[in-house]
C-alpha positions as CSV (number, residue, x, y, z in Angstrom):
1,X,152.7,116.0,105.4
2,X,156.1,114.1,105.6
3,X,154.5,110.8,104.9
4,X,153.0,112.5,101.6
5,X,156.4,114.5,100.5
6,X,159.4,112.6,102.2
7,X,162.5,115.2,103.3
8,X,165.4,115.1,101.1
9,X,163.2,113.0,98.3
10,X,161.9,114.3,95.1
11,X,158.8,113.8,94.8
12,X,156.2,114.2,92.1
13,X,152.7,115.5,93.3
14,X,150.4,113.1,91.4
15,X,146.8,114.3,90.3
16,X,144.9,113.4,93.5
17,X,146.9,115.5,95.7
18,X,147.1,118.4,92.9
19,X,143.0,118.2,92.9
20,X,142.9,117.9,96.5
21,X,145.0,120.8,97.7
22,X,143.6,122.8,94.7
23,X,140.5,122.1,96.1
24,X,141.2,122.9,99.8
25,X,142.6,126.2,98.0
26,X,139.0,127.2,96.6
27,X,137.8,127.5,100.8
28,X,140.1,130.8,102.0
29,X,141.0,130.6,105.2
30,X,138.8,131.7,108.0
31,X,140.5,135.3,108.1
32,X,140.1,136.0,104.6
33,X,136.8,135.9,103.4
34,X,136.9,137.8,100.4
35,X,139.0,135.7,98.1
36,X,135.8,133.1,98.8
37,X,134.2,135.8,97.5
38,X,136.1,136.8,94.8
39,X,136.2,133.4,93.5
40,X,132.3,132.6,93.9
41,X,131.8,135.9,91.7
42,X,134.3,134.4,89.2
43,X,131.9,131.3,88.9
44,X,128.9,133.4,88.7
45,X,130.4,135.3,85.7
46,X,131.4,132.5,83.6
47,X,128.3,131.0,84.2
48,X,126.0,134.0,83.5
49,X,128.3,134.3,80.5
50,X,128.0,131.3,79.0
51,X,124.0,130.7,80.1
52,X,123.2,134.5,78.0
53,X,125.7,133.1,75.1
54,X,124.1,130.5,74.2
55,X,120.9,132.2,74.7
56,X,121.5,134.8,72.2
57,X,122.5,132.2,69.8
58,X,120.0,130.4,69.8
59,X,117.4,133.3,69.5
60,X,119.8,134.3,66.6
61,X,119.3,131.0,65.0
62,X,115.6,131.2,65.4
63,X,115.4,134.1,63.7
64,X,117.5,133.1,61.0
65,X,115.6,130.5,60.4
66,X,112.3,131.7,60.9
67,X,113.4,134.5,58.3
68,X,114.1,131.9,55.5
69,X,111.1,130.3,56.0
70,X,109.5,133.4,55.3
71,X,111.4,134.5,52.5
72,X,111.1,131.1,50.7
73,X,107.3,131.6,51.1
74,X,107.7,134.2,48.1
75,X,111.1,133.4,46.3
76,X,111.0,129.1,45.9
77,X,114.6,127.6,46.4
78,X,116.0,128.5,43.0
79,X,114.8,129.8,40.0
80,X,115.7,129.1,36.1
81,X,116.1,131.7,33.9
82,X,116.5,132.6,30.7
83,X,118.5,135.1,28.3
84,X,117.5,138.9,28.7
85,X,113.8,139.3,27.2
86,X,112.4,135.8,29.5
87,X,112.5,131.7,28.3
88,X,110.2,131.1,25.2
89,X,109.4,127.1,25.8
90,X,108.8,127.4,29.0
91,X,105.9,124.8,29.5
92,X,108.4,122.1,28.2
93,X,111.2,123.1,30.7
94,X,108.8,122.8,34.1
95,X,107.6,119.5,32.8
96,X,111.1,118.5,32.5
97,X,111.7,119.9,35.3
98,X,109.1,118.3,37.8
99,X,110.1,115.2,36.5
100,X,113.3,115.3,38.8
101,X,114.5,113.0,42.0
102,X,113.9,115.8,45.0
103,X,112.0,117.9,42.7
104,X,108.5,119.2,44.2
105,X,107.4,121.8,42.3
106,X,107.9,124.0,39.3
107,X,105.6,127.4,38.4
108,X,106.1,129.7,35.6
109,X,106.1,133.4,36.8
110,X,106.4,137.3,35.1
111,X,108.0,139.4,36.8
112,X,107.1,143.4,36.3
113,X,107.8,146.6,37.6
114,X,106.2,149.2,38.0
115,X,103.8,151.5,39.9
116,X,100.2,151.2,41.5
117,X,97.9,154.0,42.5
118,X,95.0,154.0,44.6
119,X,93.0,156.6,46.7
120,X,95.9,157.2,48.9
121,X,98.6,157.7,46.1
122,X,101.5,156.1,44.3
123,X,103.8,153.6,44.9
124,X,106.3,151.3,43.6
125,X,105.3,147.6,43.2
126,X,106.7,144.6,41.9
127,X,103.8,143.1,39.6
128,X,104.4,139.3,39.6
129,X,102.3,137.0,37.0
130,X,101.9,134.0,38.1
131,X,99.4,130.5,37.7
132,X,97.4,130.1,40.9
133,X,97.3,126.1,40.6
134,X,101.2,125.5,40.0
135,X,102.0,128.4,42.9
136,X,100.7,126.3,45.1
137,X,103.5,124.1,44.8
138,X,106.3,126.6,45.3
139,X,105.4,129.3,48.0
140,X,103.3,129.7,50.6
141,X,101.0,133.1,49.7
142,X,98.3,131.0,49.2
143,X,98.7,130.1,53.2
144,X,99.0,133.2,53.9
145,X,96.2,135.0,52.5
146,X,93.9,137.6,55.5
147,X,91.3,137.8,52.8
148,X,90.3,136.9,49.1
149,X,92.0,133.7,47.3
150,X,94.2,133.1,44.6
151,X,92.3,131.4,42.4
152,X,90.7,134.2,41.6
153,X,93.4,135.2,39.2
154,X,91.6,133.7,36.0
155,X,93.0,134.5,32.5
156,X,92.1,137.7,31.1
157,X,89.9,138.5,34.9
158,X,91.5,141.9,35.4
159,X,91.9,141.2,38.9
160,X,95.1,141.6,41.3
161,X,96.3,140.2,44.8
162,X,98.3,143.1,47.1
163,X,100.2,142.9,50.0
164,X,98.6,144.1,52.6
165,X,101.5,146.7,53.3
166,X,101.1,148.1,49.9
167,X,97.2,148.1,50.0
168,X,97.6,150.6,53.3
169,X,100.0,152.9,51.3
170,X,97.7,153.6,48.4
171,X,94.4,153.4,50.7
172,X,92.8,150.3,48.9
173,X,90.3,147.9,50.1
174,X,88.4,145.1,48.5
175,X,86.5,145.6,45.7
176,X,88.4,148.9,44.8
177,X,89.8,149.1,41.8
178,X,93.5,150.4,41.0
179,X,96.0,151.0,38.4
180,X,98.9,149.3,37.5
181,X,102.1,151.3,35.3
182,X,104.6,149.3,33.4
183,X,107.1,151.1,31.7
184,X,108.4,149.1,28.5
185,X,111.5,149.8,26.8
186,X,111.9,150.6,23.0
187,X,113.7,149.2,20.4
188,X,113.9,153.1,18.8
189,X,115.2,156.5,19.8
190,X,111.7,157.4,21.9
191,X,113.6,155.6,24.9
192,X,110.4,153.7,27.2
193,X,106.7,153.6,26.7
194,X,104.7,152.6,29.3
195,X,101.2,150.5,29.7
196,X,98.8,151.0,32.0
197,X,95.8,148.3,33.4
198,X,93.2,148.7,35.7
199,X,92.5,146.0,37.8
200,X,90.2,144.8,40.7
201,X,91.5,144.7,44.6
202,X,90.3,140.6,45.1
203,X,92.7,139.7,48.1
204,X,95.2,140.6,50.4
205,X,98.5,138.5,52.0
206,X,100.9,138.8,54.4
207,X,104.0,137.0,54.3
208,X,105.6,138.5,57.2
209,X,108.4,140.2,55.5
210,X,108.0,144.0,54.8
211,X,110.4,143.4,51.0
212,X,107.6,141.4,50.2
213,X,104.2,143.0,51.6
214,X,105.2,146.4,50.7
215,X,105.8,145.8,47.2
216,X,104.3,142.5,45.8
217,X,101.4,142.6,43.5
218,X,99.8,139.5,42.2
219,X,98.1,139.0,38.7
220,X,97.2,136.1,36.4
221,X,100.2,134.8,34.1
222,X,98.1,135.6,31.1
223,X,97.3,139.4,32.3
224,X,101.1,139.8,33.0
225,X,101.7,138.6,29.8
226,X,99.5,141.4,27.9
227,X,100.6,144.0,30.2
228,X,104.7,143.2,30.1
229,X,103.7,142.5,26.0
230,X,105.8,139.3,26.7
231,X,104.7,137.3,24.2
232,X,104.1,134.2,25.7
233,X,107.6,134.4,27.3
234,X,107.5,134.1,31.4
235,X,110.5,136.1,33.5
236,X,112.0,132.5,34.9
237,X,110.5,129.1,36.3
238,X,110.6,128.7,40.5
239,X,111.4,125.5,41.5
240,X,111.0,123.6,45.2
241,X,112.6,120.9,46.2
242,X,112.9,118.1,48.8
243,X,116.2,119.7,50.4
244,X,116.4,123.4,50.5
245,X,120.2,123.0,51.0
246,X,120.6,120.7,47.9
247,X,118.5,122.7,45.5
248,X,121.2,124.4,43.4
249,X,122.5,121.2,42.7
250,X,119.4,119.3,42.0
251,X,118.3,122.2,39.7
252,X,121.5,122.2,38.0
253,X,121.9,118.3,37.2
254,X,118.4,118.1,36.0
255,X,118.7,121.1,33.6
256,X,121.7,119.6,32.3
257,X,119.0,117.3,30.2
258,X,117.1,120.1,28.5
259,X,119.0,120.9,25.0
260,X,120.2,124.0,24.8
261,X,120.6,124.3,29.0
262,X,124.0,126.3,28.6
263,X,121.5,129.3,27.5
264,X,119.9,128.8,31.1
265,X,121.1,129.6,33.9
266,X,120.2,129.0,37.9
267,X,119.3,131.5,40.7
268,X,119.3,130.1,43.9
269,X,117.6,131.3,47.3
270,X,120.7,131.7,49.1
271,X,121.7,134.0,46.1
272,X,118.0,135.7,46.2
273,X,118.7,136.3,49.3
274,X,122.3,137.0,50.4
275,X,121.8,140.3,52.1
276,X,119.6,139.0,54.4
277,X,121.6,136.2,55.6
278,X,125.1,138.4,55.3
279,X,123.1,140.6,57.8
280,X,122.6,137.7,60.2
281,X,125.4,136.2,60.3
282,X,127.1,139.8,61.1
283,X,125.3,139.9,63.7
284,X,125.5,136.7,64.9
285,X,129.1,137.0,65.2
286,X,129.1,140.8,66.9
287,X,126.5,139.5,69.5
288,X,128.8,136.4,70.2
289,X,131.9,138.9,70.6
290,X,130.2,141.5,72.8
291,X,128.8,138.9,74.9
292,X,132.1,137.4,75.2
293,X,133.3,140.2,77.4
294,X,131.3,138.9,80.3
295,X,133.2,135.3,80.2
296,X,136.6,137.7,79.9
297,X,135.6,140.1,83.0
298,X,135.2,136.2,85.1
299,X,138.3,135.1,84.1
300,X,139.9,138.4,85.2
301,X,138.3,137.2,88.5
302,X,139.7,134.1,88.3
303,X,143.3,135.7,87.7
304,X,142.7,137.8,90.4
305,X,141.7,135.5,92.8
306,X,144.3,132.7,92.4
307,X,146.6,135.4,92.7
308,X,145.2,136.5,96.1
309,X,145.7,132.9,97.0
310,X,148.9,132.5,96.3
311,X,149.6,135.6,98.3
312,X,148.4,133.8,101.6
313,X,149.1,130.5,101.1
314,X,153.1,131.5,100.4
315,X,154.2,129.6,103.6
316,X,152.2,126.8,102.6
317,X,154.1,126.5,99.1
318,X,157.2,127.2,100.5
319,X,156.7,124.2,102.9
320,X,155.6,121.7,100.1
321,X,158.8,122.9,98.1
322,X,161.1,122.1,101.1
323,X,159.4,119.0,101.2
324,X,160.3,118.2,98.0
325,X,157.6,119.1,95.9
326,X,158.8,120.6,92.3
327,X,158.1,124.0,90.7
328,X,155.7,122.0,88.1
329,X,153.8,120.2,90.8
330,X,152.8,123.8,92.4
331,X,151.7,124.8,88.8
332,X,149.8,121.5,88.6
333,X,148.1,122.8,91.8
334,X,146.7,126.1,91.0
335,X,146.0,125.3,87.1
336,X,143.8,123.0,88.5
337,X,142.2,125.2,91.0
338,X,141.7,127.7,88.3
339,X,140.4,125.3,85.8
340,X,138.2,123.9,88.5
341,X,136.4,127.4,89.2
342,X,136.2,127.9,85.2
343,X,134.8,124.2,84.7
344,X,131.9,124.9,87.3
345,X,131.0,128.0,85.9
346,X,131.0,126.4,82.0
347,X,128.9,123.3,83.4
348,X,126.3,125.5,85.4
349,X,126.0,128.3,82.5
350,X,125.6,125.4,80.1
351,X,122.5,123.8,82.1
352,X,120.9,127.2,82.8
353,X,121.8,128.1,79.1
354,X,119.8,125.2,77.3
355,X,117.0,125.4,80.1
356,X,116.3,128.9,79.2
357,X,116.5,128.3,75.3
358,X,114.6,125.3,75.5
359,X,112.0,127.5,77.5
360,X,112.5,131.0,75.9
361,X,109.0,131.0,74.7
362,X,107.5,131.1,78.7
363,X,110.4,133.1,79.9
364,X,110.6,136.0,77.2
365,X,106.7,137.3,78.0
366,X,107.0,136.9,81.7
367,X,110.5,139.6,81.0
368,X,108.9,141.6,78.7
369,X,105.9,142.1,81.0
370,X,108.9,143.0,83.5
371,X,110.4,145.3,82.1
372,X,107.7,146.8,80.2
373,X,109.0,146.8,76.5
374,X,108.9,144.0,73.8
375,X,112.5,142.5,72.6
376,X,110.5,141.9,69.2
377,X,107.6,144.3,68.2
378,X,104.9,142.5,66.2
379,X,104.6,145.4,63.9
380,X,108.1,145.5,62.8
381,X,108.8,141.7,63.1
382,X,105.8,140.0,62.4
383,X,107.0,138.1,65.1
384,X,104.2,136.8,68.3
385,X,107.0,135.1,70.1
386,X,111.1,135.2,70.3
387,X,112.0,131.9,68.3
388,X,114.9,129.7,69.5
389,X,117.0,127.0,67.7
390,X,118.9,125.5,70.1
391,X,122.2,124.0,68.5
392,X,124.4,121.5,70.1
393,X,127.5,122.4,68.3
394,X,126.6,126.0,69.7
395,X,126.9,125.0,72.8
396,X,129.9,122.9,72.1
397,X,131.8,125.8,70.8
398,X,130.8,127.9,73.7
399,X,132.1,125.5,76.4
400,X,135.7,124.6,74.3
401,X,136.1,128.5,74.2
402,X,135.3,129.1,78.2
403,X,137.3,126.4,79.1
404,X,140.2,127.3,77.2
405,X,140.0,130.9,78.4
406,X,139.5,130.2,82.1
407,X,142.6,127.4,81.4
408,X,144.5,130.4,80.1
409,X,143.4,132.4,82.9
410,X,145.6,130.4,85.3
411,X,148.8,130.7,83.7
412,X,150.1,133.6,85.4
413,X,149.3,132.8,89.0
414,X,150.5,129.3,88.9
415,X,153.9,130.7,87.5
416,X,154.2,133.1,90.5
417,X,153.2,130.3,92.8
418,X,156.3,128.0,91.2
419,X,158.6,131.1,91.4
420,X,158.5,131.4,95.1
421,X,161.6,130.6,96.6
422,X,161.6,128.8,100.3
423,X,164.3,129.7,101.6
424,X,163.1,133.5,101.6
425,X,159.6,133.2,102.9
426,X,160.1,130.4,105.6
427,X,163.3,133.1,106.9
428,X,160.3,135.6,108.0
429,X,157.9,132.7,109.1
């Protein structure tokens, strides 16, 4: 050791040595097993911690996005509408429309609501018009039809589409027929007057998303039109395009060309949707928190542990300080063993983290089976596996905030190691 630290020369420990006596720190010495302990449990946490972070968030991202997909099956990525009462020359604004850079598809729909009986009962609906060729081109219910198909929605055919959540409540099948109530407000004192239509059962869909399945009834543009007494008006135009994240803005420069667009205006799916993806996000960011407190219970540990070693290695500091070793090199010495144990834990946690989300769709089933109970029921998430999106700025964020923690985590040991004064402890060694 003198040839390393000279007596009566300053001397600056210089990284090797730091990392190699914070190394030889991490093995407790033969009579002390438990702080080998201690700090192996503190490397387990942070990578348990980290692994089920990134985990979670990628299921969370899954979902989200498997919940969008689902929801833009229905709603299209933005909708033009008009003043209250629907847009009059609405034929010329979808051609317009479709002739747009990153524009796919444009489809006139009426939007009405009201209430549907059947065998079983009542219940409220939302009675969408729409034109079964041009639908194709903005959602996916036509994909996602169990029985029947759209094209059966002919002007003036009397027949109507349900979801097949809305066909249970009121006890319908196909070939049954039901009734459909609109109420329509009156110019006059009398308040609403309502219309009624009886229509044939010729399909059923399921879009995987109980908003939509429990409520969504679909009709022919031109029966909607009769029954809403719209007058060839249409509720709004749905539009699709190339880049679900650029649609507002697409929408929005291509409308600028239609005369008269400041009587427009644009509803986008985030918009359409902001509930849904508030809801996420929330919970997103609560699951991220709560699962934090595992990495914070392993940096405890780590605290813990440095401090144990500081406790027996006290002779051993006060001989490197006598040697000429400065408070700032001992603090170099047990940051780096505590950053060392936090480092392992983020690397292992991140590897067994992106193995599991790369694999969650073998690993969930073989758990569920486990433990006997299903993390997603099929019936309440139209959901046959557990999807994962696995981010890499996810997992970036995840090891930055470990390593910063487990960094932080040394601060108070290493101080207590540099406070030791020689002179004291070598007197009783």
């Amino acid at each position: 050791m003198s040839a390393i630290c000279p007596p009566g020369a300053a001397y600056t420990v210089n990284k090797p040595l730091a990392l190699f006596l914070g190394l030889r720190y991490l093995r407790a010495s033969k009579g002390n097993s438990f702080i080998s302990f201690v700090t192996a449990a503190s490397v387990i946490g942070v990578a348990l911690g980290v692994a089920t972070l990134i985990v979670v968030l990628s299921v969370m991202n899954g979902f989200e996005i498997e919940l969008r997909d689902r929801l833009l099956g229905m709603t299209a990525h933005a909708s033009v509408l008009g003043q209250q009462g629907g847009l009059n020359d609405w034929e010329t604004i979808a051609g317009h429309m479709q002739t747009g850079t990153g524009i796919s598809g444009a489809a006139p729909y009426i939007e009405l609501e009201g209430m549907v009986s059947g065998p079983a009962g009542y219940a409220g609906a939302v009675v969408t018009g729409i034109d079964p060729e041009r639908e194709r081109t903005v959602s996916k219910v036509a994909d996602n039809m169990l029985t029947g198909n759209l094209d059966e929605l002919q002007p003036g055919s009397g027949k109507i589409v349900l979801g097949r959540a809305l066909a249970q409540r009121i006890g319908v099948s196909l070939g049954q027929r039901i009734s459909v109530l609109v109420p329509q407000p009156l110019d006059s004192a009398a308040g609403v007057s309502s219309r009624l239509g009886s229509f044939e059962v010729v399909g059923l869909f399921e879009l995987g998303v109980q908003d939509h399945d429990t409520v969504r009834a679909l009709i022919s543009l031109a029966d909607a039109n009769e029954l809403g007494r719209m007058q060839g008006r249409v509720s709004g135009i749905r539009i699709v395009t190339t880049d679900i994240f650029a649609a507002p803005g697409m929408v929005r420069r291509q409308l600028s060309g239609i005369a008269n667009s400041d009587t427009l205006r644009v509803r986008d799916w985030t918009q359409e949707n902001a509930s849904y993806f508030r809801a996420i996000r929330i919970e997103k960011l609560m699951m991220a928190l709560l699962l934090s407190l595992i990495i914070g219970v392993a940096t405890f540990n780590i605290v813990a542990s440095l401090v144990m070693v500081v406790t027996e290695k006290r002779g051993g500091i006060a001989i490197l300080r006598t040697m000429g070793c400065s408070r700032q090199d001992i603090v170099k010495v047990f940051v780096l063993q505590g950053t060392l144990v936090g480092w392992i834990g983020a690397v292992i946690g991140i590897i067994l983290g992106i193995a599991m989300a790369m694999n969650i769709g073998t690993l969930a089933p073989a758990l569920e089976q486990a433990l006997g109970f299903q993390f997603m029921p099929a019936d309440l998430y139209y959901l046959t596996e557990l999807p994962s999106d696995l981010r890499l700025t996810d997992v970036f964020w995840v090891g930055v905030v470990v390593l910063i923690l487990t960094s932080l985590a040394t601060v108070y040991p290493s101080l207590r190691a540099a406070g030791i004064q020689p002179a004291e402890v070598l007197r009783y060694e």
